[in-house]
C-alpha positions as CSV (number, residue, x, y, z in Angstrom):
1,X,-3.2,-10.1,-10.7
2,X,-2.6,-10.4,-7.0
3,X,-1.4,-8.3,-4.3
4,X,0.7,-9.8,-1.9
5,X,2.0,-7.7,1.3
6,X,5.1,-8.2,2.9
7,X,5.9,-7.1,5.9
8,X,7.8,-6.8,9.4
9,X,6.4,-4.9,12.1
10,X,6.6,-4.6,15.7
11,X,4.0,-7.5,16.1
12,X,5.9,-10.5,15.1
13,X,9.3,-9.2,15.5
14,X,11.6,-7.2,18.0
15,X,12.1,-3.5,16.6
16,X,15.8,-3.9,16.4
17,X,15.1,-6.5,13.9
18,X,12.6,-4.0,11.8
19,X,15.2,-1.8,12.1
20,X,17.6,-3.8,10.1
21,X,14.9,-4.7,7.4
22,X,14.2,-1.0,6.6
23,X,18.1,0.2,5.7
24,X,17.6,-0.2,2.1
25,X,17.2,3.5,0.2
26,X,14.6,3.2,-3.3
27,X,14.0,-0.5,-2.4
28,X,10.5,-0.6,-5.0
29,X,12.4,0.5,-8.2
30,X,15.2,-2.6,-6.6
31,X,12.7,-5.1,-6.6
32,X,11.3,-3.8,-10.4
33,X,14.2,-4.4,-11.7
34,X,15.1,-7.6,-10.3
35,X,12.0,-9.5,-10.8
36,X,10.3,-8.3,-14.0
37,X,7.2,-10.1,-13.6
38,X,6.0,-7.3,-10.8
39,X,3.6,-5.7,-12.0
40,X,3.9,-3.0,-9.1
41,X,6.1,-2.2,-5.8
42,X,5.2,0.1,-3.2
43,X,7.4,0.1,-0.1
44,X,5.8,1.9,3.5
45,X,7.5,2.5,6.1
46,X,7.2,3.9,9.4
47,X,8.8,4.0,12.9
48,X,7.7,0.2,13.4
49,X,6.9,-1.5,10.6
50,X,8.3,-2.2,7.3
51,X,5.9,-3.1,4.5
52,X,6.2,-4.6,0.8
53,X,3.3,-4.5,-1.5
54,X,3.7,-6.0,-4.6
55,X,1.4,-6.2,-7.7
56,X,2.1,-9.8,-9.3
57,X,0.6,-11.7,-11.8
58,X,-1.5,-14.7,-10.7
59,X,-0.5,-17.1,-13.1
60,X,1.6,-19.8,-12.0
61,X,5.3,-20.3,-14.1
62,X,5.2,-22.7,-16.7
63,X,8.3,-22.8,-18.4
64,X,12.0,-21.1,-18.4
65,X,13.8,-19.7,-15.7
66,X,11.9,-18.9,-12.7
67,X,11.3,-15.6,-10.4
68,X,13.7,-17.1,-7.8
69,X,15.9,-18.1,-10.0
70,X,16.3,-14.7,-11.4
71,X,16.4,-13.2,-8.1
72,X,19.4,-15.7,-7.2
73,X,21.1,-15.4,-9.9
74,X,22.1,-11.8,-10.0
75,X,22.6,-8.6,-8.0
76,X,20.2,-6.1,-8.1
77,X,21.5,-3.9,-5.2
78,X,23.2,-1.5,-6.1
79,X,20.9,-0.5,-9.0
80,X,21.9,-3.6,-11.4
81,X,18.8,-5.3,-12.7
82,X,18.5,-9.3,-12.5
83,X,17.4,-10.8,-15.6
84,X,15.0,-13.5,-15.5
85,X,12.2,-14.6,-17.9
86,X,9.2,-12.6,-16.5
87,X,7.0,-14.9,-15.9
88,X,5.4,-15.0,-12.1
89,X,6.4,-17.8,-10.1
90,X,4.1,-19.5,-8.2
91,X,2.6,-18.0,-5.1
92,X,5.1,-19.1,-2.1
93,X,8.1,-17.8,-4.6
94,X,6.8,-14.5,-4.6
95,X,8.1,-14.0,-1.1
96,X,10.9,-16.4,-1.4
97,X,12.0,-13.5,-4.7
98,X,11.4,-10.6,-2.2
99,X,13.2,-12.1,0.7
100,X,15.8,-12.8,-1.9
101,X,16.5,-9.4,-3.2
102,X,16.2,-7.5,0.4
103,X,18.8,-10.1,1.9
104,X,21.0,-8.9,-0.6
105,X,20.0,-5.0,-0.3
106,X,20.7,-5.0,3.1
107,X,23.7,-7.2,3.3
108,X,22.0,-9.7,5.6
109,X,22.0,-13.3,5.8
110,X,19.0,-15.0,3.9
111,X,17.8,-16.6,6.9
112,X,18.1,-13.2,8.9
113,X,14.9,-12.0,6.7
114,X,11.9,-12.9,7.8
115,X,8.7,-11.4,6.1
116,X,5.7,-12.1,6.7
117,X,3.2,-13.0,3.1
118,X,0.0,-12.5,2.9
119,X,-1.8,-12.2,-0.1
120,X,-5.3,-12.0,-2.0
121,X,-7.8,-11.7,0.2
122,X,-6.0,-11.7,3.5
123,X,-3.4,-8.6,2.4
124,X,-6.1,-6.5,1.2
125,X,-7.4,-6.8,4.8
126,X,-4.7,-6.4,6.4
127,X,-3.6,-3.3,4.4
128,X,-7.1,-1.8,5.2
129,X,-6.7,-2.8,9.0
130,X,-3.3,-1.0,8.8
131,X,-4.4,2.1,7.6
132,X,-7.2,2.5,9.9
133,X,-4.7,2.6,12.6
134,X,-5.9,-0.9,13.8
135,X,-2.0,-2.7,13.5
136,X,-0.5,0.1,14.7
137,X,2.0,0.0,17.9
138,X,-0.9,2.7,19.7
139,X,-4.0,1.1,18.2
140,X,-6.2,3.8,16.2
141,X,-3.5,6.0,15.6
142,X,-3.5,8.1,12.6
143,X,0.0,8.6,11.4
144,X,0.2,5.7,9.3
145,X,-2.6,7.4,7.1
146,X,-0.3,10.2,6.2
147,X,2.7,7.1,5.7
148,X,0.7,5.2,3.1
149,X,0.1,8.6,1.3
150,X,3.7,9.4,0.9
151,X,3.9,5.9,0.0
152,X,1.6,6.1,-2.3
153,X,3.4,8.9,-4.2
154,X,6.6,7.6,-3.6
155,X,5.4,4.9,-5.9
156,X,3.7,7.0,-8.7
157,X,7.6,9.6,-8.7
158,X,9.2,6.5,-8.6
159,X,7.2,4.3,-11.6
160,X,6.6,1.4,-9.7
161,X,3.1,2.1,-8.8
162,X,0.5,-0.4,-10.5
163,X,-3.3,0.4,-11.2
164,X,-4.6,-2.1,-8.7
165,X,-1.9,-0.9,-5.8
166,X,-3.1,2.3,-6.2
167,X,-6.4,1.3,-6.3
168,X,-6.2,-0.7,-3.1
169,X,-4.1,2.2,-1.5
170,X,-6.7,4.8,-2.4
171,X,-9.5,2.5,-1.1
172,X,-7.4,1.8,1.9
173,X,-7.1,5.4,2.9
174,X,-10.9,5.8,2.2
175,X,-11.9,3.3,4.8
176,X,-8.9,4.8,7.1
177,X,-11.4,8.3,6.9
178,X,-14.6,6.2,7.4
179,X,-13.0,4.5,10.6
180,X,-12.0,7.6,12.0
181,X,-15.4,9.0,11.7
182,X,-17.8,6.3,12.8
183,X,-15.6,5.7,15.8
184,X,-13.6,6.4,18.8
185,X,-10.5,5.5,17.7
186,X,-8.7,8.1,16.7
187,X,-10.7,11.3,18.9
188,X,-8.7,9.4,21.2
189,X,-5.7,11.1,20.3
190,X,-3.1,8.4,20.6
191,X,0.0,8.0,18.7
192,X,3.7,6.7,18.8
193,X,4.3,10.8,19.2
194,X,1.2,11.1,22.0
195,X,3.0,8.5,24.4
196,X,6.4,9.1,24.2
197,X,5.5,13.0,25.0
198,X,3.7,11.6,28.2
199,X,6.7,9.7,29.1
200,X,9.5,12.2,28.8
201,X,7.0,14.7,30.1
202,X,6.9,11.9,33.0
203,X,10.8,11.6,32.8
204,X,11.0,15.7,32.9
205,X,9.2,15.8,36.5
206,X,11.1,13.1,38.2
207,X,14.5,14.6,36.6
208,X,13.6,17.9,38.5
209,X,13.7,19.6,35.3
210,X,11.5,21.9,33.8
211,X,7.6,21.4,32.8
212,X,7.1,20.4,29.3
213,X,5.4,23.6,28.9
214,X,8.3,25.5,29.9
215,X,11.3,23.2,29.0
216,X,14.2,24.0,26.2
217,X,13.2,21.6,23.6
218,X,16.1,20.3,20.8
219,X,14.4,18.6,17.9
220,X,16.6,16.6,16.1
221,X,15.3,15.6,11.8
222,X,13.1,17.7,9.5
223,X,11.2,14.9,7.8
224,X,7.4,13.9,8.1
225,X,7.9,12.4,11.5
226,X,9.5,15.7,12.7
227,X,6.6,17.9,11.6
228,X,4.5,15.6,13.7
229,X,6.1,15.9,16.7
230,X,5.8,19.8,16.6
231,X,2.5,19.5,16.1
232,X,2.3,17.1,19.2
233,X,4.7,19.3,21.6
234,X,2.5,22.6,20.9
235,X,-0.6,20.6,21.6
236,X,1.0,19.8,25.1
237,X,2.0,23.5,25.4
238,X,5.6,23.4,24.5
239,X,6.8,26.5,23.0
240,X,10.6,26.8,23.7
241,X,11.7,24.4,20.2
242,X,14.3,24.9,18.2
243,X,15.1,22.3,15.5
244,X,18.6,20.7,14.2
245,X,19.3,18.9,11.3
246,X,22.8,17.8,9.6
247,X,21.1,18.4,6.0
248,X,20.7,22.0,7.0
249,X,16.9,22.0,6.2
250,X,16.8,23.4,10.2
251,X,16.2,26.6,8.7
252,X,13.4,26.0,5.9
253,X,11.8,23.8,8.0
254,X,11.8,25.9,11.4
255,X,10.6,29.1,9.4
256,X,7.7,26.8,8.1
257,X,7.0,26.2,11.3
258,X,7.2,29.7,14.1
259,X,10.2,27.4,15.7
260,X,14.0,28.1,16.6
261,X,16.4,25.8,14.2
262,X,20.2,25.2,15.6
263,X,23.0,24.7,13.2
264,X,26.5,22.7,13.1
265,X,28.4,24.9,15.5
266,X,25.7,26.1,18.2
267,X,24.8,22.4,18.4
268,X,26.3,21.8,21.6
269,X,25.5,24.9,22.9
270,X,22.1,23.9,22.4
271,X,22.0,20.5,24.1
272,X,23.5,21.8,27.3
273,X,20.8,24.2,27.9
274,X,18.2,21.6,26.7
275,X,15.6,19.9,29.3
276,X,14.2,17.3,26.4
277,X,16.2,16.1,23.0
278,X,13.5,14.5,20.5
279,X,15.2,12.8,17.9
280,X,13.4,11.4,14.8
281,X,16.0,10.9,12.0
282,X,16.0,7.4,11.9
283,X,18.4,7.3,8.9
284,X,20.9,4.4,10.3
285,X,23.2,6.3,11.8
286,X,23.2,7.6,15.3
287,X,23.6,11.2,15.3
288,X,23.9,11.2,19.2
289,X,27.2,9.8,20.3
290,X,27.9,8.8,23.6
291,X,30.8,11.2,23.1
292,X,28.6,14.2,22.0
293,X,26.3,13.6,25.4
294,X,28.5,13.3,27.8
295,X,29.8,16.5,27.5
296,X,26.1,17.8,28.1
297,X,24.8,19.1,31.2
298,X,22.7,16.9,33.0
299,X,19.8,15.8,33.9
300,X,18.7,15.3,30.7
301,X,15.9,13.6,29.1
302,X,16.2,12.1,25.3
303,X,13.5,10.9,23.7
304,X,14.1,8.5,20.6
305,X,11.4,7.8,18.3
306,X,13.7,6.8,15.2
307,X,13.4,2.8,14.3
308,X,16.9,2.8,13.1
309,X,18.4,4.7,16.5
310,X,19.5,8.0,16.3
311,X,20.8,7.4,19.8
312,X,24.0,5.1,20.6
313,X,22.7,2.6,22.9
314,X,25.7,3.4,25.4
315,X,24.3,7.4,26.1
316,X,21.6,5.2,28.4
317,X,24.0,4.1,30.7
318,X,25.6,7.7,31.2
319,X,24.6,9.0,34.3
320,X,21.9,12.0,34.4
321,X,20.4,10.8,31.3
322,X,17.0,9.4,31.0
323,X,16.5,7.7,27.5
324,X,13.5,7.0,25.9
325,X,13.2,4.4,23.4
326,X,10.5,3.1,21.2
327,X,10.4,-0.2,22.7
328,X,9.8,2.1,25.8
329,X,6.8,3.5,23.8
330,X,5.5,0.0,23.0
331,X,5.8,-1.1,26.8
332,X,3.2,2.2,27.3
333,X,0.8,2.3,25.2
334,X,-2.8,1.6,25.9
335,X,-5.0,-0.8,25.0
336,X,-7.9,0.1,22.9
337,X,-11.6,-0.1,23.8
338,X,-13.2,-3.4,22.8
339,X,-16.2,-2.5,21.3
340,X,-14.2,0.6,19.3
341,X,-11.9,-2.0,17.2
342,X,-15.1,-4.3,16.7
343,X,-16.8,-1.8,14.6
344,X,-13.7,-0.8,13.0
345,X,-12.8,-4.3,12.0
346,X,-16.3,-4.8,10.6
347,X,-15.9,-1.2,8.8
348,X,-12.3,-2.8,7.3
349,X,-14.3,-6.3,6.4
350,X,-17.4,-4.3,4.6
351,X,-15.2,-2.2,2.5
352,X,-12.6,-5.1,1.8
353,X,-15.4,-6.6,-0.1
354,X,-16.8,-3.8,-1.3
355,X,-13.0,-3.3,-3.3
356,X,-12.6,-6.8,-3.9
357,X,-16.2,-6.6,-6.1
358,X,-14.4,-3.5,-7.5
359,X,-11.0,-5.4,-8.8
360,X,-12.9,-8.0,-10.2
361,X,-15.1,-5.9,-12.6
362,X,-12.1,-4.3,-13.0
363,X,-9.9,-7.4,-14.2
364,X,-12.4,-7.8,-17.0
365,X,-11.6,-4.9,-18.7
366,X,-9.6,-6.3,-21.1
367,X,-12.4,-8.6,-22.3
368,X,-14.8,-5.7,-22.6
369,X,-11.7,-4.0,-24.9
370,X,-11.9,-7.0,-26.8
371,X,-15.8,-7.1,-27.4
372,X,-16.7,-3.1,-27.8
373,X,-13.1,-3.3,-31.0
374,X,-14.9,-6.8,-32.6
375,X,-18.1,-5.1,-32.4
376,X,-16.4,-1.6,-33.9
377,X,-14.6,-3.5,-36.5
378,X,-18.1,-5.4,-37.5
379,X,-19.9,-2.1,-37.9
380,X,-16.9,-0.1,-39.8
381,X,-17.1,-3.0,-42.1
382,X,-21.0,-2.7,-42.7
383,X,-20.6,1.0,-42.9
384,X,-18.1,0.4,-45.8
385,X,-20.9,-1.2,-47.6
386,X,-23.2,1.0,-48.0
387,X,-23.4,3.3,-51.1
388,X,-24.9,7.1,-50.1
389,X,-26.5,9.0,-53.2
390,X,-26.3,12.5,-52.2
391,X,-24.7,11.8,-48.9
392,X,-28.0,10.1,-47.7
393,X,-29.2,6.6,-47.7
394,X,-32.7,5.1,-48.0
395,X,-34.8,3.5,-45.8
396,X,-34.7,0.4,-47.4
397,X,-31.0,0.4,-47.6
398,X,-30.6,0.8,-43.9
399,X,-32.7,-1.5,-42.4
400,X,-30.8,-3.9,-44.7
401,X,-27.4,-2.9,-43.7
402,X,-29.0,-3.0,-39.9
403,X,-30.6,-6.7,-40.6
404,X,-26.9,-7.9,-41.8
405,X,-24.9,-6.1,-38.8
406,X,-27.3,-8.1,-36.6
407,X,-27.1,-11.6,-38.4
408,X,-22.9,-11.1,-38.2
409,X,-23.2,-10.5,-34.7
410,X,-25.2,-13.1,-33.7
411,X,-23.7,-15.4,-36.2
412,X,-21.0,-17.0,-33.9
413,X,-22.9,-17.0,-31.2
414,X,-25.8,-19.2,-33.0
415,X,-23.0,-21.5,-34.5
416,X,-21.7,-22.4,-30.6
417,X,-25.2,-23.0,-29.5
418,X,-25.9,-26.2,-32.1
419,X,-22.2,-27.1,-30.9
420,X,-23.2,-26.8,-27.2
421,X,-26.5,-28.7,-28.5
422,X,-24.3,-31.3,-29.9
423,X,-21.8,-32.0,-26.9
424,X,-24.6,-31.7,-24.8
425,X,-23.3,-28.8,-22.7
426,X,-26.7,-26.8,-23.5
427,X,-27.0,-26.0,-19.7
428,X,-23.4,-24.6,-19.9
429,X,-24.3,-22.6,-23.1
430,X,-27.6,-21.1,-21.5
431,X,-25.8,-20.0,-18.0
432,X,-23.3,-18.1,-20.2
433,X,-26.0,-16.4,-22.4
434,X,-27.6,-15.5,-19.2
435,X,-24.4,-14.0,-17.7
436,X,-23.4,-12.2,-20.6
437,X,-26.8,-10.9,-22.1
438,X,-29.3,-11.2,-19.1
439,X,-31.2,-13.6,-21.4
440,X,-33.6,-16.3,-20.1
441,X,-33.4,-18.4,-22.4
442,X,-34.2,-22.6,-22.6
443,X,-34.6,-25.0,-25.6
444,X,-37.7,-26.1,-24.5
445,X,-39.6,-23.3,-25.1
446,X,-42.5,-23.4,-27.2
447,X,-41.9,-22.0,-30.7
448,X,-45.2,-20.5,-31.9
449,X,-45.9,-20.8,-35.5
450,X,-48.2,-19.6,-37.8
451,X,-50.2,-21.8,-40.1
452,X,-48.1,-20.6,-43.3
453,X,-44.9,-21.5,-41.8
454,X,-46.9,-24.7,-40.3
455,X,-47.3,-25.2,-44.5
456,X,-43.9,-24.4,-45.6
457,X,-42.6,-27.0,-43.1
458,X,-44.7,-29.6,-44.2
459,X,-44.0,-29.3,-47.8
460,X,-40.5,-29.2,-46.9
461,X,-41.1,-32.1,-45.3
């Protein structure tokens, strides 16, 4: 098996283009059912980046209809499953598939989707790096640790979760913890949240308007993302928020949380006494119009931290309004110390190879299945020989049931050595029986014999 990652994030592309990528809604159980050699999809995503991981098998097609093929030759957006023959493609193909089914998810020219592919090796570093906060937009950040946990049990609701992506994803958020505790990085309490606080708090002061710590505060979403930014706005002494939410959850969520909650018809109300409107939907469709805002009293400062806008772009050219985007965010943030992301890089190497060792024991599981049912099939035979009187069995009768158990086990192996012997692949044969048994073993040891079987060979002779 191999684990390839797929992913757009606000390193090699513009967030507008991320944005695009990230529309499609229950995209893992998509790309399940339109390529059936997956063994595993678990999608992440977060306010810049969009991430595929995949579970696929490492052998290379042979025969039939290929992955992309399959992928081509169907739909498998809206919920209609592409058949193909199952069999992985080879290793370029896997992302050509994956491109393949998200162009068509998201409606999007092929050539419009670019992912980048790592796998093996490289995306199980890069998966560690990520959760340790060390790809993040604010470097050391530690969001994205709560993102690949919701991820994670997206997955698992959803059925698409393999053994080794959960593996990798619990290993992933283990190093994320080590990281955070062996250095700086996240007691410096940065996040995509942190900065866009400073800058509307920034925005609030030369807008004449209220301190942060006095200002009427209009949340807009009640998902993860909003929950975070509470926690971030009392941190900075905010304590005038009230929460709004078209899938009146204001209420539930706001009670959760000792915060106001706005509905439907005191929404405007609301936004004209407001000093700072946070908006973290992101679910494609902007829920501030340019319409809605410029019936608000100004100044006012929005802040926007939704990847798919919750904002129309034309409210920033409305006068009184200072809007806060996340490429705003990325333009602030600040760099990390040096020797900080050194030691956390050489954390994320360590424990790469430390769950790399781990994966390959455990891809030899099936083998050890094998052996431990040929050895239990052996010994239910042997134990089908034997004859108890009274329920017990002698002595003698054991050790000869014992002495035949061992010379059926060791019968095949015996055979292969005189073949190895024969095609002169002793060497071959002696490396094995050292992996597998921790035997040191060579055909030119001495055989000590006593003078008896020194006779019997002679006369046999």
């Amino acid at each position: 098996m191999t684990i390839h990652l797929l992913s757009a994030d606000h390193r090699y592309q513009s967030l507008d283009e991320v944005a695009r990528l990230s529309r499609v809604d229950n995209l893992g159980p998509k790309l399940m059912r339109a390529l059936p050699y997956l063994r595993g999809a678990v999608v992440v995503r977060t306010c810049n980046r969009l991430a595929i991981l995949v579970d696929a098998p490492s052998r290379l097609a042979s025969s039939g209809q290929s992955g992309s093929d399959a992928a081509r030759a169907g739909s498998a957006c809206p919920g209609s499953a592409v058949s193909g023959s199952g069999v992985a493609p080879a290793v370029p193909a896997v992302a050509d598939d994956v491109r393949a089914v998200l162009a068509r998810c998201t409606e999007l020219p092929l050539e419009q989707v670019h992912l980048r592919h790592l796998a093996g090796h490289q995306a199980h570093l890069d998966l560690f790096a990520t959760a340790a906060g060390l790809e993040s937009m604010v470097v050391g950040e530690r969001e994205i640790a709560g993102q690949l946990r919701r991820a994670f049990h997206a997955a698992w609701e959803e059925d698409t979760l393999s053994c080794d992506l959960g593996r990798a994803l619990e290993h992933a958020s283990r190093t994320s913890r080590l990281v955070a505790t062996h250095t700086g990085l996240a007691s410096s309490g940065r996040s995509v949240v942190a900065v866009g606080l400073d800058l509307a708090t920034q925005a609030l002061q030369d807008a004449k308007l209220r301190p942060l710590k006095e200002a009427q505060v209009v949340l807009v979403g009640t998902g993860a993302y909003a929950g975070a930014t509470v926690t971030a706005l009392r941190e900075l002494g905010a304590t005038n928020v009230r929460v709004y939410s078209r899938s009146e959850r204001a209420q539930l969520f706001a009670q959760g949380r000792g915060i106001g909650w706005v509905d439907e018809a005191r929404l405007a109300q609301a936004l004209d006494a407001a000093d700072l409107v946070v908006t973290c939907r992101g679910l494609g469709s902007p829920v501030l119009t340019r319409e809605i805002v410029q019936r608000v009293k100004t100044p006012l400062v929005i802040l926007d931290l939704a990847l798919q806008r919750d904002v129309e772009a034309a409210v920033a050219d409305l006068a009184g309004i200072s809007y806060i985007d996340l490429l705003s965010v990325q333009r602030a943030v600040p760099q990390a110390h040096g020797e900080q992301v050194r030691a956390a890089r050489e954390i994320v190497a360590r424990e790469v190879e430390v769950f790399e060792r781990s994966l390959g024991a455990r891809s030899m599981d099936p083998v050890v299945r094998r052996l431990r049912d040929h050895v239990d099939e052996v010994v239910g035979e042997e134990i089908s020989r034997l004859r108890p009187v009274d329920g017990c069995i002698s002595a003698d009768d054991a050790t000869r049931a014992l002495r035949h158990l061992a010379a059926r086990l060791i019968h095949n192996p015996t055979v292969m050595a005189r073949k190895a012997g024969e095609s002169g692949q002793q060497d071959a044969y002696l490396e094995a029986l050292q992996l597998v048994l921790g035997m040191d073993a060579s055909p030119s040891d001495t055989l000590t014999v006593s003078n008896k079987e020194r006779n019997v060979f002679t006369c046999a002779l």
